[in-house]
N, C-alpha and C positions, 0 to 999 in steps of 0.2 A: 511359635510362628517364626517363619523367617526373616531378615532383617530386608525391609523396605526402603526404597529410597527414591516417590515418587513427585513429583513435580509439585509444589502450592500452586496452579493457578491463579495468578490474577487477571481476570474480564474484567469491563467495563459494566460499572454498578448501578447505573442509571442508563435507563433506555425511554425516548416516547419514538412510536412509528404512529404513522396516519397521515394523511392529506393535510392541508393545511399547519401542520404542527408546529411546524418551520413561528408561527406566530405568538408560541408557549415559550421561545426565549426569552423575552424579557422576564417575565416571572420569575425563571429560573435564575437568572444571572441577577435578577434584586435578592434571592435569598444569598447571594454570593459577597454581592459590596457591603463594606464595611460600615462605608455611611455615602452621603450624597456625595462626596471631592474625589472619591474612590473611583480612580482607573479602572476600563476594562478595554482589554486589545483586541481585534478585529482584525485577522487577517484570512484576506477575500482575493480567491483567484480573480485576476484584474480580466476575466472575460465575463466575468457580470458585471461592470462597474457601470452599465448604463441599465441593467435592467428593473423594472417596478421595483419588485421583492427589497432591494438592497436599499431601497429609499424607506425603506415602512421595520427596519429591522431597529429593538430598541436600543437605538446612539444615542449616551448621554455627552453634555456638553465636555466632560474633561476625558472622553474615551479617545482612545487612537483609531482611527481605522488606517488599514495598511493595504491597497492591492495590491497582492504579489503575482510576480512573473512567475510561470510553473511552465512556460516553453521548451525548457531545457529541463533536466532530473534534477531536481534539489542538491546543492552542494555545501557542505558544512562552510566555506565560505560565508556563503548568502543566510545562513542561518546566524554566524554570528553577526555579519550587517545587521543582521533584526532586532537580533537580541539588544544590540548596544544602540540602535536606533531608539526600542523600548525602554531602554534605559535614560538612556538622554531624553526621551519626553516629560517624564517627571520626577519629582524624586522621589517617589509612594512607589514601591512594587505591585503592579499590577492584581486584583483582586482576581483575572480570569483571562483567559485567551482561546477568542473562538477562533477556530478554524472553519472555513468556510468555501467548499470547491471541491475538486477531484481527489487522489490519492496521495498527492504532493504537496496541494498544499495540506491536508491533513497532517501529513508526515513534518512537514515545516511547524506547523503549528504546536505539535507537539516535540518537537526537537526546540522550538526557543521557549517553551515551557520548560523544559528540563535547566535550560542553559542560565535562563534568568535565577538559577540558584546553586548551579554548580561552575565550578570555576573555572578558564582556561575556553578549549575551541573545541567546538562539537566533535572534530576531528577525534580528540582524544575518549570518547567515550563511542564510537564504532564499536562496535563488538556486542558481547556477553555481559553481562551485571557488571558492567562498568561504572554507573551512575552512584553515585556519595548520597544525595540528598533529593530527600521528594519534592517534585514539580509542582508548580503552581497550579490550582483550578484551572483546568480547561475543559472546553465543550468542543465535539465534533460534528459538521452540519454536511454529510456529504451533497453533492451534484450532481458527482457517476456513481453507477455502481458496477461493484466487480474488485477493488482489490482488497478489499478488507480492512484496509485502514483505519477504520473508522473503531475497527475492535481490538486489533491486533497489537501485542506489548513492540512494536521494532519502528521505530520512524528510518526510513531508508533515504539514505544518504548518498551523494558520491564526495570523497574524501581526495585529500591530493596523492593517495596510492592507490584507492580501491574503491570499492563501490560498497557498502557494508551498512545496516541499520545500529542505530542505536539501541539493541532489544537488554532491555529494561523492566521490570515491576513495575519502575515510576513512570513510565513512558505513556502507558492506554491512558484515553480520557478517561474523565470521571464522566461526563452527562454524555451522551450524544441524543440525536434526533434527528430521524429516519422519515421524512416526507417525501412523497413519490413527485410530488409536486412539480421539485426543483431538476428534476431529470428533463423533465419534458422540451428543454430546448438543445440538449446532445446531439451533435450531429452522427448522423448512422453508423459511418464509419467509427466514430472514437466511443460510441457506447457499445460496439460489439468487441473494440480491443479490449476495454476496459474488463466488459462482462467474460471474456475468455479469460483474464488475470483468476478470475472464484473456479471459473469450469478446470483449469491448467491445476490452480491447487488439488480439489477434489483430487484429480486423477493422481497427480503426485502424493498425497496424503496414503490413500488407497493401495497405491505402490511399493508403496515405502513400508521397511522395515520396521519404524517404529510406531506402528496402524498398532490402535487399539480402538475398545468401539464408543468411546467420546469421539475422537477423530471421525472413525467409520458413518458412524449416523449425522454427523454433519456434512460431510466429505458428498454420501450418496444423497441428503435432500437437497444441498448445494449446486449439483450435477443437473438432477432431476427435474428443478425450476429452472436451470437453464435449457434442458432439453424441451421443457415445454414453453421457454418465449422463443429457441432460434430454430425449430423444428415444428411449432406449430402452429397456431392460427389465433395467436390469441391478439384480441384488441389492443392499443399501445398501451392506455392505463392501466390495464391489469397486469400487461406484459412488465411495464415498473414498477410495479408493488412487488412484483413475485422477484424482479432483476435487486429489491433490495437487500431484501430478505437471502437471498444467493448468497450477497457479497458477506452478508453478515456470520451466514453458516458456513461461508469457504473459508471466511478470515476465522475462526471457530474450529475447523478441521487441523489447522495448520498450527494453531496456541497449543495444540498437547500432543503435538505429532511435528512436522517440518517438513520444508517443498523439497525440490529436486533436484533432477538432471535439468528441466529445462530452466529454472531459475536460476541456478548456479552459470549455465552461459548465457542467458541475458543478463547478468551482471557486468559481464565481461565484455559482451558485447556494447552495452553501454557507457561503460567507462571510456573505450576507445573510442568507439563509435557517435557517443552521445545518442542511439538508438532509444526513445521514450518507452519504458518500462511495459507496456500495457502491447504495442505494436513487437515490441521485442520478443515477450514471449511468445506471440504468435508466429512470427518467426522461426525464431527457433524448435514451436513445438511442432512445427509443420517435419522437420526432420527427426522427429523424435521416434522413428514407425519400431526402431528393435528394443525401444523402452516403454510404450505405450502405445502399441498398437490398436487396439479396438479404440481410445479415445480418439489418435490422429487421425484416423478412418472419422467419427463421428465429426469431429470440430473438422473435416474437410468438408463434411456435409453442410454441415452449417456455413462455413463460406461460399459455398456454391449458393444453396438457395437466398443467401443475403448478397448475393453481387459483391464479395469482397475480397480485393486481388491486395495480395501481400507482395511489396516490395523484392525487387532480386539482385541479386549481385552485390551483394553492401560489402561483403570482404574482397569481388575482386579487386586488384591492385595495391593490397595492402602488403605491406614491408613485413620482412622479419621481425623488427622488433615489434609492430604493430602487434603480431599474432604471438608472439612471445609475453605480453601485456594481458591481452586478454587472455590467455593461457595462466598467466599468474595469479588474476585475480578470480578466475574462474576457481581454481585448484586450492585457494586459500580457504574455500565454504567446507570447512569440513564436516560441519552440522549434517548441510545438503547432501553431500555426496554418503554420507553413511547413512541416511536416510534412503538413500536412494539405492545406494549398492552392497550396503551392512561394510562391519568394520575393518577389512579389509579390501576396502575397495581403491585404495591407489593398487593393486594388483590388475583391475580393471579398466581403469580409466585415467590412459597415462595421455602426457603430455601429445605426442603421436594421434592419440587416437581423440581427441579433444577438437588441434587444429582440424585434423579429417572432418569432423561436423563442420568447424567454423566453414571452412573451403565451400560447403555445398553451400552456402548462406551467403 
């Protein structure tokens, strides 16, 4: 036979979906503590911090709870604030750290899992199998669905150069828990950006050079449930069940395969820009017609019959260096871009013709 040299895989090894579920963490999180004095961390995007749910979640007396600000993209900054905020809470290392919120905070939650045991600034571990030592227990409780986070090895970051995740082995939660529940108060607008983050992977997955069919059959049921909440008629409850399940097979698609062209300049656009990761792609995949055309035809579809007008002009009056910035960090993914244009693709997608996209945007 010939000599192989195929990826390990690691997913997240525990999953509950269903209504109400969201109520199975405590259970879980007591097989976790070591004993009663035992920490566990809480960090909760601060746009729940008034609602029911968060008051009936089980906080023990020497737990942290943390709302974090997710307004902005996550920046290894703010992640090591956390990390050493956790740290100076007790002098016990945390037994667990739930993330609890959108795609950010996810990403946070499992970037100061990492960091409360590796050493130095999240900064330093952007990239590829950077991480020395495995992460603490943590659990993932998404809010939106659509970017994957909640399965995917990469907590994404913006760094003081780049925009780059931490993709990692030790990075995916160990539990998550999939309750349609907590969707239900998304405002329309940021649950269709969200939910284009799973439908943008598929297509990229699909696209991409390196499609095999783990990728493929998550990539097209990922699609598919999004086709049928923003194209059809279906009720809102059911329309979230089927929007979690998306996010879980887009972020799935993308674990044994890698996104694209339009993830690659929302990186970039974000960095500079500060453009939120979920709005961004949409954005930019709106110009994506000679790399994905039957999709941006479709997801145009879909923002017409949801009344959603995408942002314009973000780069007029931006400076040279600006677009030289997001050109660099754009062009530094070269995961993405070989994904996307196979391994010769700076022959195809120079600096020149990069800006050109940014311009129409």
């Amino acid at each position: 036979m010939p000599p192989t040299n195929y990826r390990n895989l690691r997913v997240v090894p525990r999953l509950i979906f269903g209504r109400g579920s969201v109520s199975q963490l405590g259970q879980l999180l007591t097989s976790q503590r070591t004993d009663a004095g035992s920490p566990v961390v809480f960090l909760i995007d601060d746009v729940h911090e008034e609602k029911p749910w968060v008051r009936q979640l089980p906080v023990h007396a020497n737990d942290l709870i943390i709302f974090v600000s997710v307004r902005t993209e996550p920046k290894t900054q703010y992640v090591d604030e956390l990390a050493e905020r956790v740290r100076g809470f007790s002098n016990r290392r945390p037994d667990a750290i739930v993330g609890i919120g959108g795609g950010s905070t996810m990403d946070l939650a499992k970037a100061v899992a990492v960091m409360l045991t590796n050493p130095g600034s999240a900064a330093d571990y952007q990239g590829w199998d950077l991480v020395k030592y495995p992460a603490i227990y943590k659990v993932g409780v998404p809010t939106l669905a659509g970017t994957g986070a909640e399965v995917s090895r990469t907590a994404v970051l913006t760094g003081p150069v780049r925009k780059l995740g931490i993709n990692s082995d030790y990075t995916p939660f160990d539990q998550i828990v999939l309750d349609p529940d907590l969707l239900e108060s998304a405002p329309a607008d940021q649950r269709f950006y969200t939910a284009m983050d799973c439908y943008i992977h598929g297509a990229e997955a699909l696209h991409g050079t390196f499609i095999n069919e783990f990728a493929r059959a998550h990539a097209e049921k990922s699609m598919d449930l999004c086709r049928e909440v923003f194209l059809g008629d279906l009720p809102r409850r059911e329309a979230d069940e089927k929007l979690m399940i998306a996010s879980y097979f887009g972020g799935l698609s993308i674990a044994y395969s890698q996104v694209g062209v339009c993830h690659a300049l929302s990186y970039g656009l974000s960095f500079v820009l500060g453009t939120r990761h979920g709005i961004g792609n949409c954005i930019v995949f709106n110009h994506l017609d000679d790399y994905y055309p039957a999709e941006v035809a479709e997801f145009r579809r879909m923002m017409e019959r949801h009344q959603i007008s995408l942002p314009e002009g973000l780069t007029r009056g931006l400076d040279d260096a600006g677009f030289e910035t997001m050109i660099r960090v754009a062009l530094s993914l070269d995961p993405l871009w070989e994904n996307a244009l196979g391994p010769r693709w700076r022959e195809h997608m120079t600096p020149e013709r990069i800006r050109a996209l940014y311009e129409r945007m």
